[in-house]
N, C-alpha and C positions, 0 to 999 in steps of 0.2 A: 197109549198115547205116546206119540215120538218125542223126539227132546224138543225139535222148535215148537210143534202145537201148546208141551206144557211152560216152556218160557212165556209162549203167548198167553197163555191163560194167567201165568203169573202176571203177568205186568199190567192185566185189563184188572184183574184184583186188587192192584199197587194202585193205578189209576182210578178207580173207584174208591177207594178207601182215603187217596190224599182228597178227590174233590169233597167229600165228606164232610171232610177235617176243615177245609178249606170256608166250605159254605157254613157249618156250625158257628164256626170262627166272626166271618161276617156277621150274622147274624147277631153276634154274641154284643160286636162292635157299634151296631145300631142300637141296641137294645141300652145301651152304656152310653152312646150319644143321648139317645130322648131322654134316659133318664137324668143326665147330667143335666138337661136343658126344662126338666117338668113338662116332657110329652107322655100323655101315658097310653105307649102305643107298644110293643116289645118289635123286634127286629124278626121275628120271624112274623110276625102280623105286616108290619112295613114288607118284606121279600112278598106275602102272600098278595097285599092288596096291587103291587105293582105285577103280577103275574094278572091279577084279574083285571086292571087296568088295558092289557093288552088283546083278552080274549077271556071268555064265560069259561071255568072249569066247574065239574063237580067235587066233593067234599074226597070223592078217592082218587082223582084224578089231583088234588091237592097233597091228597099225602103221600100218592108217587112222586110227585115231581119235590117234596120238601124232605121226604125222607123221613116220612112222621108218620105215626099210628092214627087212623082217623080220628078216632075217639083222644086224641091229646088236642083235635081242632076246636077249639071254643070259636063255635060260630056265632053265639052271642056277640062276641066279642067281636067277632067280625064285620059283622053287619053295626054295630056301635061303631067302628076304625071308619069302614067306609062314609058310614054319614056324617063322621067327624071331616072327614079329608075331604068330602067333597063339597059340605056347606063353606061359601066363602065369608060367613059371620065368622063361623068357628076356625078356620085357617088364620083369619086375623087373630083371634085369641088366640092361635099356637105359635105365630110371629112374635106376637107381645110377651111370650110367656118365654122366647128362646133369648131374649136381649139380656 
């Protein structure tokens, strides 16, 4: 491998590793809002439902794009988040609950 091909591999490495850090991080930030506010949703549940807000994934198509082992996906849980967020009873009791 010549020298620019492995600088470039370095730096897609650097680049993968800070978005990582970066999206953990987020995640970590949500998860510390709801709980601050009595949601009981965690922040990588919040990242997932707005991914599927946008388009249908499958369960490994979830944990590519999140960086997660499938089996850490509590889909229980997921399908609870979604009926919580989409029932507009229950949005009012997450409004009430964030004051």
């Amino acid at each position: 491998m010549d020298a620019e091909r492995k600088h470039f591999f370095l730096m897609t490495v650097e680049i993968r590793i800070l978005t990582a850090l970066l999206s953990r991080t987020a995640f970590r930030a949500f998860g510390d809002h709801f709980a601050a506010h009595n949601v009981e949703i965690s922040g990588i549940h919040y990242g997932i439902l707005r991914a599927l807000s946008h388009q249908s994934y499958t369960i490994s198509d979830l944990s590519r794009r999140f960086m997660l082992d499938p089996s850490t996906l509590d889909v229980s849980a997921l399908v609870w988040a979604r009926s919580v967020l989409v029932s507009e009873a229950a949005l009012v009791q997450v409004k009430e609950r964030a004051r």
